[in-house]
N, C-alpha and C positions, 0 to 999 in steps of 0.2 A: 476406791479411786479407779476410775475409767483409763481407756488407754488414752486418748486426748490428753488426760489431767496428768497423768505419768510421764507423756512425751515432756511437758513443761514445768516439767518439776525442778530448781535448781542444786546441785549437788554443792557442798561447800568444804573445803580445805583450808590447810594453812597455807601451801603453797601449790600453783600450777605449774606443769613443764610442760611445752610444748617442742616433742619433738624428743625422739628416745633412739637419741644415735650413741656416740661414746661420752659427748658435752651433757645431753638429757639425761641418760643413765647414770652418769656419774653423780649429777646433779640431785640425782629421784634419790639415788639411797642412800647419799650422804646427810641427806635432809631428814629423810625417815628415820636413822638411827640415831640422828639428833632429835629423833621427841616428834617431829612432824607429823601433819596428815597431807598425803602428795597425792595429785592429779597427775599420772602420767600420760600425755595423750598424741597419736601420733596419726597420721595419715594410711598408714600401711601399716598391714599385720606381719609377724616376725616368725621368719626369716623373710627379707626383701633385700633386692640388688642394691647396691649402692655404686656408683662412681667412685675408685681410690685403688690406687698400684696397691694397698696392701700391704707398704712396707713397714713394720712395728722396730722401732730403735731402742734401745737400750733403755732410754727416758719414759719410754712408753710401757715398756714392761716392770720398771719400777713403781709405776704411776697403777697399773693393772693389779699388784699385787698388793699397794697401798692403799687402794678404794675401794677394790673388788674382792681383793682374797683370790685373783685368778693367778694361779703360776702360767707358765710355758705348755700347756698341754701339747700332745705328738701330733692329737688328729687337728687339733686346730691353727699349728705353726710347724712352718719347715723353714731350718735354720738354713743360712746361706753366707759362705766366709769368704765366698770368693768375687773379689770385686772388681771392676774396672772402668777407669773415666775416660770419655770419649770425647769427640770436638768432631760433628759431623762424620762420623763414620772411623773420624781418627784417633786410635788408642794413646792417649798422652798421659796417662797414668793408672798404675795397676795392684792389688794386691793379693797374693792367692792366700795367706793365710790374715784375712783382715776381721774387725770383730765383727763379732754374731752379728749381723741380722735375723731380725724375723719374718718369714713373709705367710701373709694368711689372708682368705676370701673374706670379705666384707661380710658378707650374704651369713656367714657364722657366725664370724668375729661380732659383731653386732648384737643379731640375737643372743648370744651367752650372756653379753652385760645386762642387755632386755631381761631377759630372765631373771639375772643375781638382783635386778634392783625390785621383779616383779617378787621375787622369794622374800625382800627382806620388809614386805607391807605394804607397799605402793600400789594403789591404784592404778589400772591400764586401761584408757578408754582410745582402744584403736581394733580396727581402721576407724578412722569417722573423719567428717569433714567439717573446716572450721568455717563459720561465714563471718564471722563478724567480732573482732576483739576490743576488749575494752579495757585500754590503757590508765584510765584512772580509777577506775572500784577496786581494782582488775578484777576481768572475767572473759570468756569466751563463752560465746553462743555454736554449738553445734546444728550440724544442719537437720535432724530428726527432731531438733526441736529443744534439746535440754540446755541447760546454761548451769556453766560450772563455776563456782567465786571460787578466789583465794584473798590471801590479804597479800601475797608477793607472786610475781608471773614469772617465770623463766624464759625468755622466747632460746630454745639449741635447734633451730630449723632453717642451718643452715645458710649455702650463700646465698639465698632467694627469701631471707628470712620474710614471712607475712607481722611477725613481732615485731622486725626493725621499721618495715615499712608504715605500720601502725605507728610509730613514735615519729619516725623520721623525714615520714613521705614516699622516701626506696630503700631499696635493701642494700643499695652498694653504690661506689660511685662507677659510673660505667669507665674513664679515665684510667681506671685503678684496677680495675676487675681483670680474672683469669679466666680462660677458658680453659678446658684438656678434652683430648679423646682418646679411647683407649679399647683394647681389643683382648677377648681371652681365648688364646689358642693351645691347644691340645699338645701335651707332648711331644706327640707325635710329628708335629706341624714345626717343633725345632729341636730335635732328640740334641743335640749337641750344643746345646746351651745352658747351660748349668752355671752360669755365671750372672749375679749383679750386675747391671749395667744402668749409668745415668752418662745421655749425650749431652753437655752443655750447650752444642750446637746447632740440634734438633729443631730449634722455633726461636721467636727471638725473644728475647726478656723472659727465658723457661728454659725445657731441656724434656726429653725423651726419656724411658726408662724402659728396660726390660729386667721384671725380675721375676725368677722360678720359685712355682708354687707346688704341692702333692698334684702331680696328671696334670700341671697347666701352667703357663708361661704369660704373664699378662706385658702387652706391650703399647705403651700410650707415648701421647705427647702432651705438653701443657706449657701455656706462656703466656703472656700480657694478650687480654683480648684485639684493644685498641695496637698493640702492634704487629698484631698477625691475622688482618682478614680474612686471609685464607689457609686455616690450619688444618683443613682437610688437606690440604696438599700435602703440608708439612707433615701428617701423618700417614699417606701414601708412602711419601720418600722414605718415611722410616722402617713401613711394614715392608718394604718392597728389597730396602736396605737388609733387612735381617730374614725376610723368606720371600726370597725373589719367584718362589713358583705358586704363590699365594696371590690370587688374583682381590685386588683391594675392596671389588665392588662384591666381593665373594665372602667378605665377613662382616657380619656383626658388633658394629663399631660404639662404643656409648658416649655421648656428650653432658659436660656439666661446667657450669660457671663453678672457678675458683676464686679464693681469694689469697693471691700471693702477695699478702702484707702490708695489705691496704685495713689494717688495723683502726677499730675505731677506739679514741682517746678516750673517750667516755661513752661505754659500753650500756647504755641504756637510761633511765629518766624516773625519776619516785620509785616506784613498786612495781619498775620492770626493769629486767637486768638480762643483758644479751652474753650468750656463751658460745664458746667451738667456733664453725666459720660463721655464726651469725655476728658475731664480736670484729670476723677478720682476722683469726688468730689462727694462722698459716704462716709458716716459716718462710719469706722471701725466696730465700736461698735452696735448701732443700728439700721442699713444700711437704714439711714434715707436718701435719694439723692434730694426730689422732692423739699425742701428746698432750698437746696446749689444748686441746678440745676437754679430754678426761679431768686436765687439772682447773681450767675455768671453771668446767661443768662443779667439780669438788669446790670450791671459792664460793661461788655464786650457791649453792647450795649451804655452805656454811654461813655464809652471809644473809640467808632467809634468815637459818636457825636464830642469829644473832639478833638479828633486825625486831622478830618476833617477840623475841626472849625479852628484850632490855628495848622495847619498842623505838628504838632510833631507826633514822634512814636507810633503806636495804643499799641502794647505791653509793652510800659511804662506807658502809660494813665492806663491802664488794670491792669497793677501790684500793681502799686499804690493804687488800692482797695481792690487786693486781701487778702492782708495780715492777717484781722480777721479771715479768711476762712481755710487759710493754718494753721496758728498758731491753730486753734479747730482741725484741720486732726491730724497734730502733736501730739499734747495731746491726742486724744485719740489711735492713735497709739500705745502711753504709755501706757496709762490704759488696751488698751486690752490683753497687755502680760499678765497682773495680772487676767484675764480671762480665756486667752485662754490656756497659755503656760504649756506642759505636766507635768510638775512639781508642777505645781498647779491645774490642771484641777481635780485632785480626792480629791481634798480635797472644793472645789468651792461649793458643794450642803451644807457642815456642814454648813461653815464660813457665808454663808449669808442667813441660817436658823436661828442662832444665831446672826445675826445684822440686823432686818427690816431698819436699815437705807439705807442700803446698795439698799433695792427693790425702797425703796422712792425716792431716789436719780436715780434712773436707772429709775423707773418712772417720775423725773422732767426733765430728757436730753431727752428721750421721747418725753414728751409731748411740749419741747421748754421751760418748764420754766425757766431750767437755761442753761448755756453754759458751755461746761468743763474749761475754765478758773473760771468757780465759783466756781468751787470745792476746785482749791487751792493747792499750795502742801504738805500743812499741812493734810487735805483729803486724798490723795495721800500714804503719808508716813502712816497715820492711817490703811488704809486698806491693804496696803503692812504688816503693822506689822500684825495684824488679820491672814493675811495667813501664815507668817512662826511663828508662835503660832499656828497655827492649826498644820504645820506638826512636828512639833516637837514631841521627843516620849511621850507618857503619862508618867505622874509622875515627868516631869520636869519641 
């Protein structure tokens, strides 16, 4: 075989992933230990930067240890118990011994599950570039010339998925879609910050975060695209907020569309099935993704196996699981009106200066201890009443 005839040679699996973030990964080696043969293929070689504060919850480290076998390692996570909720610069609730967080660089966190899914047989064909996907064999043509089959495609690539767009037309609805930006500064650049921090006030329909990592402090903003044209500003105010002698045009800033919970109902189409933010599976509330991304990425992977196995429909194996997932999107959909929505936005800093239950409870969704169906809609209705008590005139 010449190299011509080798460039065009098709490579064939049982199933493709495109895209080996924590959704792909999860995906790759859940499949693989279920009997598979996996395509894992990605654009970039590993380790690579990614966009993401980095904050790993509770949810996320059970989810880490169930798919991956990764516990809590020291060089890879620096725990962080100290927390505090802000309103524009204003402290309105705080807790110094709050549960674990984990905070850890993408740019690692990543590659490890790369690696555990590349250790357990999965094929890796990255960098490489995809030109052209095929939604009904399934298949992907790379651009050197190879074409790879599966009989189920995975699209985990993200909020710009090229798999959604292939089924859908776009990747997102622009309406709906997140932006963030975010910055990693040096220790040194804020020695005296050692604390968690999320500003609900920072941008609108989103919130700012600073949280401490080993040597570095990463400090972003993120919020509804469509209602923050200019979020560069909003994250001027914020760097400038927390290291006023850090000139804005002086750092190295990264941008990326989010999807803050602009969930799609039905995660893909035959023998393609969307995971992580390419699904839209980001926490509204506290764009928690790296969670819902592992355990989609674990579903959809199980749901190859299945689909395979007992040759029924991949996207009904897939659905089948999804529904805790969707059902938590949902609720907290709900709940963030009562956050975000302008009618209540200026009254948000009294009402839960005046209920620390309120910080407790935003600290246990956080950290994974509970799930928004634990809150209830007796919950619900309590703190819906707390806000229109607040705006009601005084004296009444």
């Amino acid at each position: 075989m010449n190299s011509e005839q080798a460039r065009c040679v098709t490579h064939r699996f049982d199933l493709l992933v495109l895209g080996s973030g924590p959704a792909g990964s999860a995906a790759a080696i859940t499949a693989a230990r279920a009997g598979l043969s996996v395509a894992l293929i990605d654009k970039a070689a590993f380790p690579r930067d990614k966009l993401c504060g980095g904050l790993i919850t509770g949810r996320t480290v059970r989810y880490m240890d169930g798919i991956f076998g990764l516990p809590v390692l020291p060089h890879l996570f620096r725990p962080s118990t100290r927390f505090r909720l802000t309103y524009q610069g204003r402290v309105i609730g705080r807790d110094d011994d709050a549960p674990a967080l984990q905070m850890t660089m993408r740019r690692d966190f990543d590659a490890e599950l790369h690696a555990r899914a590349q250790a357990a047989g999965v094929t890796v064909f990255a960098p490489v570039r995809v030109t052209s996907i095929d939604t009904e064999a399934p298949g992907l043509m790379l651009s050197d010339g190879r074409t790879l089959s599966g009989r189920v495609l995975i699209g985990a690539d993200g909020a710009n998925s090229a798999v959604a767009r292939a089924l859908f037309g776009r990747a997102y609805d622009p309406a709906e879609i997140g932006f963030g930006l975010e910055v990693e500064l040096d220790r040194a650049e804020m020695p005296d910050d050692d604390t968690t921090e999320v500003d609900l006030g920072a941008a609108l329909w989103g919130y700012g975060w600073v949280f401490p990592k080993h040597g570095s402090v990463t400090l972003g903003v993120g919020g509804g695209h469509a209602q923050n044209p200019d979020m560069k500003a909003h994250f001027r105010a914020y760097l400038t907020q927390h290291a006023p002698h850090i000139a804005p045009d002086r750092v190295k800033c990264k941008g990326a569309f989010l999807p803050f919970g602009a969930y799609r109902k039905t995660p893909g189409r035959g023998a393609v099935l969307l995971a992580g933010d390419a699904a839209g599976l980001v926490d509204p509330i506290t764009g928690e993704g790296i969670a819902w991304a592992m355990k989609s990425g674990e579903f959809a992977g199980q749901a190859a196996a299945e689909a395979i196995r007992q040759d029924r429909p991949a996207m009904e194996a897939y659905m089948a699981r999804l529904g805790y997932i969707h059902r938590e999107m949902a609720a907290a959909r709900r709940i963030r009106t009562l956050i975000y929505a302008p009618i209540i936005r200026r009254h948000f800093p009294r009402v839960v200066e005046r209920n620390p239950s309120m910080t407790r409870s935003y600290l246990r969704l956080l950290s994974g201890q509970i799930d928004y169906a634990d809150l209830g809609s007796r919950v619900l209705w309590r703190t819906a009443r707390r806000f229109v008590t607040a705006m009601l005139p005084r004296g009444r």
